[in-house]
N, C-alpha and C positions, 0 to 999 in steps of 0.2 A: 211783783216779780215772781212771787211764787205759786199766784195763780196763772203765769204763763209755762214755769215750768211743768205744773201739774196738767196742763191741756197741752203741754208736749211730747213729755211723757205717756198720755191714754190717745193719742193718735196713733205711737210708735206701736203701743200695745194693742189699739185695734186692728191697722196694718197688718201686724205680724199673725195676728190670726186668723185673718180676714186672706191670707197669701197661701195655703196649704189648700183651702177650699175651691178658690179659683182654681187652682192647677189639676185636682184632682174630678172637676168638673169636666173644664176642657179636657182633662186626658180620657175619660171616660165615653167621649162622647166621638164615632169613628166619623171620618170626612163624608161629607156627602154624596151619594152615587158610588160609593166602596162596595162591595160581596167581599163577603169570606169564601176561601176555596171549598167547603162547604155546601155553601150554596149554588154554588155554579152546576147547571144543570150538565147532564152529557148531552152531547148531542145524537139524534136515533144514525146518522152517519156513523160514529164510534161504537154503534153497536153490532152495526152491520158488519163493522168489519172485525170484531171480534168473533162474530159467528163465524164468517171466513177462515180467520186464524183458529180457530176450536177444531174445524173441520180439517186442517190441512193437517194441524197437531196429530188429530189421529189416524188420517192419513201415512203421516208419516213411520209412527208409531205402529202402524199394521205392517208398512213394508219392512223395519228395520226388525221388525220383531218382539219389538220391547210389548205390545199391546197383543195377548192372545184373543182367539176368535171373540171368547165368552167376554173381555172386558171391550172389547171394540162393539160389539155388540149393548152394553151396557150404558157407556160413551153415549153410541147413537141415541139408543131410545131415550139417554137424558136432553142430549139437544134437540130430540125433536120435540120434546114435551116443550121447551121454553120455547121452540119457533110456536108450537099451538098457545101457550099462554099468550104470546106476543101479538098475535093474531087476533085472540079473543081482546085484548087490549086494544089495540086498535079500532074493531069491530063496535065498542062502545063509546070513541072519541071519533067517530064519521072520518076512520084512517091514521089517527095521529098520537102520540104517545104521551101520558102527562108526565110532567116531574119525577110524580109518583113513581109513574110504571117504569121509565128509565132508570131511576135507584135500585130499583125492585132488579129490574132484570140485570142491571148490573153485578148486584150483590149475586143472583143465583149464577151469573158465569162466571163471578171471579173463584165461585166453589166449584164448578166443574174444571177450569183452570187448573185446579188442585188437585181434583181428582185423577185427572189426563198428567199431572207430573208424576204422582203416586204409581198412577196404575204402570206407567213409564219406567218408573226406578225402583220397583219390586222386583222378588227373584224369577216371578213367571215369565216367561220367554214362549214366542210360539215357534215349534219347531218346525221348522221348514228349510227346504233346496232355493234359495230365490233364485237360483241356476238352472236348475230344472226347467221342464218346459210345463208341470206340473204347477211348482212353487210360480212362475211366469203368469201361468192363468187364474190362480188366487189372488194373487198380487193385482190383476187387473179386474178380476172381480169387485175385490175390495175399493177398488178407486172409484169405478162405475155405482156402485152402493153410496161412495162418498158424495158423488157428485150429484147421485139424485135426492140425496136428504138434502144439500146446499140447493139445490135449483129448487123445490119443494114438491119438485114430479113425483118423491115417494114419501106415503106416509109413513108416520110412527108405526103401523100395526104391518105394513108392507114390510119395512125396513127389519125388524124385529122376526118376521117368519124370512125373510132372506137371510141374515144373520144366522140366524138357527139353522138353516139348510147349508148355508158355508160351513159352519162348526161341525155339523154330523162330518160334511166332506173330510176338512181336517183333520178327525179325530180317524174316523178309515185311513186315511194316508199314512196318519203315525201309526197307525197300528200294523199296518201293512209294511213299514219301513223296519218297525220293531221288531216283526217276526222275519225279516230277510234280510238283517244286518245293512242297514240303512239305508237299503235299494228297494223298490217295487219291481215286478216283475212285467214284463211285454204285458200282460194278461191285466195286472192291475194297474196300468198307465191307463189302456184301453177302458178299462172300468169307471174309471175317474175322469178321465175326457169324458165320457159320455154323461157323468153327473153334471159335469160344468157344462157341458154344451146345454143340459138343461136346464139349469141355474145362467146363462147365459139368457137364453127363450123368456124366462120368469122375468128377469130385472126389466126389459127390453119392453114388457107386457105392461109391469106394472108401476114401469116411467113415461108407458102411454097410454094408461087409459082413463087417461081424463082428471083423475084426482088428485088432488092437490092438498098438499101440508099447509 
């Protein structure tokens, strides 16, 4: 009798330690065909359309004001650098985008993301009439610029000398408002039409001549 007590006893006592190790096996071990969210790749659709929405953000942020020349300009030539990285990405997977390069590009527009709210909710403001028939052809400047870094009819180095030719415009306007108490004069409207009529000619040029972002 007391040799079955004692072999009742060293089962209870193997049991009980032999039960922590199983659970903490099975727990450790995730279901089969599971991903972590993690690892779930994006898809190159999600990114496109993030480009989309990058572009409309500063879009937007040019007509409201919140984005002056210099930082919409800035904007640009950052996303156009990631359409050329995405490109050369591409170019060395026969069009197609790995894992990798999805993270990658992700991570770098969820920084310009950032930067488009920042440059947004700073105190720079670009001063302008969006009433005017002045502030009216900036305004559709700026979108026609918008639209050819999105369609990729303009490159980085186009967009960036455009950019720069809107800014000098700008910067005459304010200057021009500043010295005649908030108005331009017949003379100076006439001046500044004639800049954007040519800065109209330029975008129109060099969304058609063949190159491509």
């Amino acid at each position: 009798m007391n040799s079955t007590i004692k072999m009742t006893l060293l089962s209870t006592a193997l049991a009980a330690f032999a039960l922590p190790m199983v659970a903490q096996s099975t727990g450790s071990t995730p279901a089969q065909g599971t991903t972590t969210p993690s690892s779930q790749p994006l898809s190159s659709q999600s990114i496109n359309q993030r480009k989309e929405n990058q572009q409309d953000r500063i879009s937007q942020g040019v007509k409201s004001g919140q984005l002056t020349a210099g930082e919409a300009t800035n904007l640009e030539r950052k996303e156009s650098g990631l359409n050329k990285q995405e490109q050369n990405m591409r170019a060395q997977d026969n069009g197609h985008l790995t894992t990798a390069d999805k993270d990658k590009l992700t991570r770098e527009q969820h920084n310009l993301s950032n930067q488009i709210y920042q440059d947004k909710h700073n105190s720079a403001m670009q001063n302008r009439d969006p009433k005017s028939e002045v502030g009216q052809r900036e305004l559709n400047q700026q979108g026609r610029i918008a639209q050819g870094v999105r369609s990729g009819q303009l490159t980085a180095g186009e967009t960036r000398n455009l950019e720069k030719n809107e800014s000098r415009i700008n910067n005459e306007v304010h200057n021009d408002r500043a010295a005649n108490g908030g108005k331009l004069t017949p003379q100076e409207r006439r001046q500044v039409n004639q800049q954007q009529n040519k800065m109209s000619r330029q975008i129109y040029k060099d969304k058609h001549n063949g190159r491509r972002q």
